[in-house]
C-alpha positions as CSV (number, residue, x, y, z in Angstrom):
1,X,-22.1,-38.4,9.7
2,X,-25.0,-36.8,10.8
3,X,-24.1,-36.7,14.7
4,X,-20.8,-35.0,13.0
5,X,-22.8,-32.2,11.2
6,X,-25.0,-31.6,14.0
7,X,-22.0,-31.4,16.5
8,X,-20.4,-28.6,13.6
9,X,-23.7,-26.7,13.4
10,X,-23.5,-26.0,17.4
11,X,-20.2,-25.3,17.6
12,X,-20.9,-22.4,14.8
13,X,-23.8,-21.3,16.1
14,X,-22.4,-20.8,19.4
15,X,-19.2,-18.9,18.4
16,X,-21.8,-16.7,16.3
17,X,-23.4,-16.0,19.1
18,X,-20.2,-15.1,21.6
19,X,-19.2,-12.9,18.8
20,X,-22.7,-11.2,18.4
21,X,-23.2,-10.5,21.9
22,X,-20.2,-9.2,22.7
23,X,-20.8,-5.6,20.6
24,X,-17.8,-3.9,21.9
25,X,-15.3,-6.1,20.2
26,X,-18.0,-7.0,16.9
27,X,-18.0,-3.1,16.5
28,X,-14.3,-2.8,16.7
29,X,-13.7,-5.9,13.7
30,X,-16.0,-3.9,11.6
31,X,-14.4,-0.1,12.4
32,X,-10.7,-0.9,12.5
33,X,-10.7,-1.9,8.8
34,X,-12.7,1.3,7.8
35,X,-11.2,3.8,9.9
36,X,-7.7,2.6,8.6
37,X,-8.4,2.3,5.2
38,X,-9.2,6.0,5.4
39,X,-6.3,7.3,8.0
40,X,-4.1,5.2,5.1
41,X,-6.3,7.0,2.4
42,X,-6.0,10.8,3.4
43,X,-2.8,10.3,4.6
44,X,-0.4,8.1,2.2
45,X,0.5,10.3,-0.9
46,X,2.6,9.1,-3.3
47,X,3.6,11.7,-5.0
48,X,4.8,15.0,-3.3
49,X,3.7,18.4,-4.8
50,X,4.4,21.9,-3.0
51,X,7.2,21.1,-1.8
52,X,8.4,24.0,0.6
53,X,11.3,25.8,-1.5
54,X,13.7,28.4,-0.7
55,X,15.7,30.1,-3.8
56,X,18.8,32.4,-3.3
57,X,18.7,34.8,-6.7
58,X,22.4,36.0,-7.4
59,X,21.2,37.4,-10.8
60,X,18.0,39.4,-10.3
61,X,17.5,39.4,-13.5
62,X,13.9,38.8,-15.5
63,X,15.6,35.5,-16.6
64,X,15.9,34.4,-13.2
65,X,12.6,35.7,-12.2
66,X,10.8,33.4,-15.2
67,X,12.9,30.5,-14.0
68,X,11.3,31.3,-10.0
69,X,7.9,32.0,-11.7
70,X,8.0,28.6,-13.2
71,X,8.7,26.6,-10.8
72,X,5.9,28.1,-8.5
73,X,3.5,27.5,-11.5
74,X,4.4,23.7,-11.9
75,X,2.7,23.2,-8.4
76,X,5.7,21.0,-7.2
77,X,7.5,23.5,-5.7
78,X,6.3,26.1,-3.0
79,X,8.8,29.2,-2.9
80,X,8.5,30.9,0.0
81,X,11.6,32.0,1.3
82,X,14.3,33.9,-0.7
83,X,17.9,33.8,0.7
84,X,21.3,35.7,-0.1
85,X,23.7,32.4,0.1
86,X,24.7,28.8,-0.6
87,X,25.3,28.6,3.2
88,X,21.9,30.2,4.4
89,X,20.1,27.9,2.1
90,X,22.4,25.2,4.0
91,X,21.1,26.1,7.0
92,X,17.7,26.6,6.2
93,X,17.6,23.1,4.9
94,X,19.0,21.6,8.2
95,X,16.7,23.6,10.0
96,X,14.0,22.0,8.4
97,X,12.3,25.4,6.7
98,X,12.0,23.9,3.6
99,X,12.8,20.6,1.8
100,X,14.3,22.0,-1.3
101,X,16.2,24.9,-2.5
102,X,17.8,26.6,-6.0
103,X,20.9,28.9,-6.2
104,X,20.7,30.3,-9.1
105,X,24.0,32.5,-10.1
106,X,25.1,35.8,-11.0
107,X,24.6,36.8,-14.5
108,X,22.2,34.3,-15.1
109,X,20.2,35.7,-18.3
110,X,23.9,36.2,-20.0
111,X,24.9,32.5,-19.4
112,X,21.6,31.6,-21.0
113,X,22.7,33.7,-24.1
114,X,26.2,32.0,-24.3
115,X,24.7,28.3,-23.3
116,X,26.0,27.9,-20.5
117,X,24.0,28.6,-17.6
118,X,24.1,26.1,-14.8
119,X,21.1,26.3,-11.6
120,X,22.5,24.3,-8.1
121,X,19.5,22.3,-7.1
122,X,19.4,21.3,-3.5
123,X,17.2,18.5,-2.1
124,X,16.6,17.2,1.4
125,X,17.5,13.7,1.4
126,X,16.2,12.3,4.6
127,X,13.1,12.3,2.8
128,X,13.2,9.8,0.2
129,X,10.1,10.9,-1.4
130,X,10.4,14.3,-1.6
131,X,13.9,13.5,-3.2
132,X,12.4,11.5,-5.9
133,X,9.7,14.1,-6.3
134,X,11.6,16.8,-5.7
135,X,14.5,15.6,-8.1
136,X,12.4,14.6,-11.2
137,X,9.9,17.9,-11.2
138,X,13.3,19.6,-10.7
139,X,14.6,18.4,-13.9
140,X,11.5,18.4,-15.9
141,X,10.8,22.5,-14.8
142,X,14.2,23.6,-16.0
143,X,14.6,21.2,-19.0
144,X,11.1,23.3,-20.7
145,X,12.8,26.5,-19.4
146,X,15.3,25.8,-21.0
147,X,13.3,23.9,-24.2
148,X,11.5,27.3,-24.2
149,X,14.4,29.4,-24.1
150,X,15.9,28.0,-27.4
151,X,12.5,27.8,-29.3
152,X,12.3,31.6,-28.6
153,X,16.0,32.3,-29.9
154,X,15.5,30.2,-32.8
155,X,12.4,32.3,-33.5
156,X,14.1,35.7,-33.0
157,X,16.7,34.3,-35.6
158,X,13.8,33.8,-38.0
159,X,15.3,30.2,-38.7
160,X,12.5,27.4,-39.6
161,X,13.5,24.4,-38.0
162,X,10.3,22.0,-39.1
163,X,8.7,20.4,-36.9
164,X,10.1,18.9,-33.3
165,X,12.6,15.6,-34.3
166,X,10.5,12.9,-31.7
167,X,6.8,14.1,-30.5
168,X,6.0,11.2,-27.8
169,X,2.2,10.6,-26.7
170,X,2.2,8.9,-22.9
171,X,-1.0,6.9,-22.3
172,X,-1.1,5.9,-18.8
173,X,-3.5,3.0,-18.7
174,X,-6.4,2.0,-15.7
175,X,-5.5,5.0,-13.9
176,X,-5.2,8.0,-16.4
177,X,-5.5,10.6,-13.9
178,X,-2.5,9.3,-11.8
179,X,-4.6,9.1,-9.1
180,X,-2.8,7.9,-5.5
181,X,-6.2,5.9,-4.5
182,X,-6.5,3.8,-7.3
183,X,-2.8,2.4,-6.2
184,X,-3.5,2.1,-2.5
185,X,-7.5,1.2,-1.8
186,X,-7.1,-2.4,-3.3
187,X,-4.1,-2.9,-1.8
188,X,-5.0,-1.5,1.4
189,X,-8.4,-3.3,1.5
190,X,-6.0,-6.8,1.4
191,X,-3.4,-5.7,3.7
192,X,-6.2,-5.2,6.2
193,X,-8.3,-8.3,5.5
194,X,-4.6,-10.3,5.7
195,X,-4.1,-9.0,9.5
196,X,-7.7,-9.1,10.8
197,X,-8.1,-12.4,9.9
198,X,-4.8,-14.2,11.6
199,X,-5.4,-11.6,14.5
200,X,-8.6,-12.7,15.2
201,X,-8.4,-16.4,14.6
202,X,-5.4,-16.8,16.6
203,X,-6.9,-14.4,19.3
204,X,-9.8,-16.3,19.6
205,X,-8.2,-19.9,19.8
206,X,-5.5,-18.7,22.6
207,X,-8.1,-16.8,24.6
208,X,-10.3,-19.7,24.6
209,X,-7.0,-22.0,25.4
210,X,-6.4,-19.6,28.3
211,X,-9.6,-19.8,30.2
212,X,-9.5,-23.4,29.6
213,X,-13.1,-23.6,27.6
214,X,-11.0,-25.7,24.7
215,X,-10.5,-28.7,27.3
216,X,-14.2,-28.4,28.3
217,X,-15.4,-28.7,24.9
218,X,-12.9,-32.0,24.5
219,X,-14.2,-33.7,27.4
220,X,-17.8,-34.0,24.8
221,X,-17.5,-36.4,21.7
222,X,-16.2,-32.7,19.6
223,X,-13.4,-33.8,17.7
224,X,-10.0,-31.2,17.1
225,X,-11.0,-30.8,13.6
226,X,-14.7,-30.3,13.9
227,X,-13.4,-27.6,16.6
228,X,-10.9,-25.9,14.2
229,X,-13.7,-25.8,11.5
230,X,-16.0,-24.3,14.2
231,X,-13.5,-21.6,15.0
232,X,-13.2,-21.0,11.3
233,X,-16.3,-20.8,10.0
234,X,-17.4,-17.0,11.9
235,X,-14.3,-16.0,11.3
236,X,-14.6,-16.2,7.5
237,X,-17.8,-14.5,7.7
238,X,-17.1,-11.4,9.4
239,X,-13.5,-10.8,7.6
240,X,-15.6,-11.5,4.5
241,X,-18.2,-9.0,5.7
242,X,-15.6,-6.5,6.4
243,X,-13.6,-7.0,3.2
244,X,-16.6,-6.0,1.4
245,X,-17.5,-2.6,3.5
246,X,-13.4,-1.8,2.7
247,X,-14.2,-2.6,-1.4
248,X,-17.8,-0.3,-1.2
249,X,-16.1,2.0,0.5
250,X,-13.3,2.5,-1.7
251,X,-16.0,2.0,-5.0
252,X,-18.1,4.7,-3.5
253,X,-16.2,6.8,-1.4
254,X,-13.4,7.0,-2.8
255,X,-14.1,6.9,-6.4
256,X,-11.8,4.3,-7.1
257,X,-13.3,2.4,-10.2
258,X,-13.8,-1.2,-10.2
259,X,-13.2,-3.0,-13.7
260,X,-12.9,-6.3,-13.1
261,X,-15.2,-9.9,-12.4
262,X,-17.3,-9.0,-8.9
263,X,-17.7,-12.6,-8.7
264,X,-14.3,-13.7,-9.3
265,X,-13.1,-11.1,-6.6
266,X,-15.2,-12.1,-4.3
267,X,-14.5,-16.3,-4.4
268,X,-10.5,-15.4,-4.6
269,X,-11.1,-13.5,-1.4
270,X,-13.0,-15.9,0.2
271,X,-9.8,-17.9,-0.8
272,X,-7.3,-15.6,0.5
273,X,-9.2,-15.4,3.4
274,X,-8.9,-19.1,3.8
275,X,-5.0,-18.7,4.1
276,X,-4.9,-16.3,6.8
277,X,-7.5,-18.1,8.9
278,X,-4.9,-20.7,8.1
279,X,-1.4,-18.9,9.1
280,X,-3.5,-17.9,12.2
281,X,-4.4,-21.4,13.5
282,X,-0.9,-21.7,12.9
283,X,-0.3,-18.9,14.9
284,X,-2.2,-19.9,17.9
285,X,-0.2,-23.1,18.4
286,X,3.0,-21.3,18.6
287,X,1.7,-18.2,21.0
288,X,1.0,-19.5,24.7
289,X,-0.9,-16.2,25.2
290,X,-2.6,-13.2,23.8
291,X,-0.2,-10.3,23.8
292,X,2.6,-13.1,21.6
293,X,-0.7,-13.4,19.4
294,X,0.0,-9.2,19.1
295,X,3.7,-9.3,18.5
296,X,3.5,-12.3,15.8
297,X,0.9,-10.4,14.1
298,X,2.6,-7.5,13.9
299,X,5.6,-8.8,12.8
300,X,3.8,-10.3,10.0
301,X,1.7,-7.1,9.5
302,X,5.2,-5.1,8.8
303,X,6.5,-7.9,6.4
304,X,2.9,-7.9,4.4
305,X,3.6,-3.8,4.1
306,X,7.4,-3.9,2.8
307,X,7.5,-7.2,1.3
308,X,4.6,-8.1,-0.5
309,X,4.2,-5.1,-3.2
310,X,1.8,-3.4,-2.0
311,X,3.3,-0.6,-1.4
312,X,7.4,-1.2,-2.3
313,X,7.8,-3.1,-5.7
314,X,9.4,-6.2,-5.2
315,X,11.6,-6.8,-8.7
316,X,14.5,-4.3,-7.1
317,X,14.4,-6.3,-4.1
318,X,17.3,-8.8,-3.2
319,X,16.3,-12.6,-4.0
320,X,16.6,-13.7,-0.6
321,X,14.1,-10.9,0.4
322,X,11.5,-11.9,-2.4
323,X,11.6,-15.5,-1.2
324,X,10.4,-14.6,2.0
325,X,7.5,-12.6,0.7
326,X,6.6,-15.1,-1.3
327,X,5.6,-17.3,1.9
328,X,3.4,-14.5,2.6
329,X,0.0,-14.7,0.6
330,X,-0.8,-11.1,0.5
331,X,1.7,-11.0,-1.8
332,X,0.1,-12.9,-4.4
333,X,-3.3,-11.3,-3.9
334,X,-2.0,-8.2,-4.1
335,X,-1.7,-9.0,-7.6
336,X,-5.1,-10.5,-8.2
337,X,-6.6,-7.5,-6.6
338,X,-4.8,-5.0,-8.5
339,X,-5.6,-7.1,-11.4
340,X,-9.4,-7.5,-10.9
341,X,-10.1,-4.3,-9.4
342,X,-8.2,-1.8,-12.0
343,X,-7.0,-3.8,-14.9
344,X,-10.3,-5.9,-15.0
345,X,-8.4,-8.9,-16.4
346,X,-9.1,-12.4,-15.6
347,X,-8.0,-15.6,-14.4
348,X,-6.4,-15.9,-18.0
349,X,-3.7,-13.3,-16.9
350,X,-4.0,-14.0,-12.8
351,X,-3.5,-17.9,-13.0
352,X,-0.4,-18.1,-11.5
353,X,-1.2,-15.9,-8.6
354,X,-4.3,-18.0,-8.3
355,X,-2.4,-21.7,-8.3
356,X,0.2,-19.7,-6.0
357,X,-2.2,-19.1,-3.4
358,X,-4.5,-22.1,-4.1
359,X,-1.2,-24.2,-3.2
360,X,0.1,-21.9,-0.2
361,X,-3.6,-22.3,1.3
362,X,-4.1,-26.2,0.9
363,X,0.1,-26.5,2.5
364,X,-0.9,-23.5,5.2
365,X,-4.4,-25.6,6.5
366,X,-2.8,-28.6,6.5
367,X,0.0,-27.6,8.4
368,X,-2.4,-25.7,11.2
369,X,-4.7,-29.1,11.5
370,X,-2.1,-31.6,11.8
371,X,-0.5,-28.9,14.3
372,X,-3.4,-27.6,15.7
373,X,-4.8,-31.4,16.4
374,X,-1.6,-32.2,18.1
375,X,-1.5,-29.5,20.5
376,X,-4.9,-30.1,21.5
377,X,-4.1,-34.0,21.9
């Protein structure tokens, strides 16, 4: 037992010590995380404002004008361009000048008077989130013009209605402000931890494989699973090291509050990260060589981004398709994240994400040592 434990102890001190003297590729683990978590950041917005708008006024009228003026002034819509047709707006659209346009018809202000004024609203729909954007500020602006409009006639009239029929408050809870970063940095912060850390354990293993260092360290009393848990050990402490500069970075950065159980997040990482060392010993018995290691990863990398919540909620998704992000653990610590870092809840709400991934790591490690051991035997 002891000769066992002394055998472990070299094994991780001498993969600390590859990894910490090559700099280069130490430097690179610890930057990729940061400096995508911030490309991801600055660039992913969920919700599209100022959108470029053209508007073709047949009316020219001060009704039409206050319906222009208010789109401008609801900050979704940027209009920049005015037009004299359907077709030019057409054109402009296909051109790509703007992503949205209004056609607003002749007599406008005297359809208003007789209640029946229509307003053509044309979005570009190669863009599904300007149409979603585009479509639902669309509706919103002219349903208060037109809110406004009648409140004014009634008015004029010198009628007393009372007061509105339904007044509705929305509350929008752990992120009042609506604020894109709250939904993305958790998330983000596990998508990244999920690919550095069967990248790099899979890497490691089938570079060593290749230069033939793994049969060396055979021919000495090392046993396969004393090497696995060698391999392991480092790994888990620089994808825990750089999970934690992703969560103070996004804490302090980016503002983005944390609510939850510090200590709980951290041991359900340490967890998670258990997994994906896991699915990348599994890896590195299928790849025979580094750039398969690359293309698996990948591959695994665009499933964890369209499959696992994080950024595509997975309820509309066809049941075939949710099975097969459920063998993916992200998609179950997505979840606890979200839940820890913006709900604050606990493991009375996250315990079936918990036993989820508490299963799918015990099956996943299993599953690498019994197939890890063979391919070394």
């Amino acid at each position: 037992m002891r000769k066992r434990q002394q055998r472990l102890f070299a094994l991780v001190r001498k993969e600390l010590t590859q990894m910490l003297r090559d700099r280069r590729t130490l430097g690179i683990i610890m930057a990729i995380p940061l400096i995508e978590l911030f490309i991801f950041a600055y660039a992913v917005e969920m919700t599209v404002d100022h959108i470029p708008t053209a508007v073709v006024d047949m009316s020219q009228d001060d009704e039409s004008r206050r319906l222009v003026e208010a789109l401008v002034v609801s900050g979704f819509f940027d209009v920049d361009v005015y037009l004299n047709s359907e077709a030019e707006l057409i054109h402009a659209l296909d051109a790509g000048q703007v992503r949205a346009g209004f056609v607003i018809p002749p007599n406008f202000a005297e359809a208003l008077q007789r209640g029946t004024a229509q307003v053509l609203v044309l979005v570009d729909g190669s863009d599904s989130f300007t149409v979603q954007s585009g479509y639902s500020a669309a509706l919103s602006v002219t349903q208060a013009f037109a809110t406004d409009l009648m409140l004014q006639k009634i008015d004029r009239l010198g009628q007393d209605v009372g007061g509105v029929p339904i007044e509705s408050f929305t509350h929008v809870l752990y992120n009042p402000n609506m604020d894109d970063m709250v939904f993305i940095v958790p998330g983000l912060g596990a998508m990244l931890l999920q690919y550095m850390t069967i990248n790099l354990t899979a890497t490691v293993v089938v570079r060593e494989r290749e230069m033939g260092t793994i049969e060396q360290l055979l021919i000495t009393p090392t046993r396969p699973l004393e090497l696995m848990v060698g391999k392991m050990v480092p790994n888990i402490l620089f994808s825990f090291l750089a999970m934690m500069i992703v969560t103070f970075t996004g804490i302090f950065w980016f503002d983005v509050p944390f609510r939850g159980n510090f200590w709980l997040y951290v041991w359900l990482t340490l967890l998670f990260i258990v997994s994906g060392l896991g699915m990348g010993l599994l890896m590195s018995t299928v790849a025979q060589t580094q750039k398969q290691v690359q293309q698996l990863s990948q591959l695994v990398a665009v499933l964890g981004l369209l499959l696992t919540g994080f950024i595509y909620p997975r309820p509309p998704m066809p049941v075939a398709i949710q099975a097969v992000g459920g063998l993916i653990p992200l998609t179950y610590f997505v979840r606890i994240v979200r839940g820890i870092f913006t709900k604050g809840v606990g493991l009375e709400f996250l315990w079936s994400d918990v036993t989820a991934l508490l299963i799918y790591s015990a099956v996943i490690m299993t599953l690498a040592a019994v197939t890890f051991r063979k391919r070394l035997d």
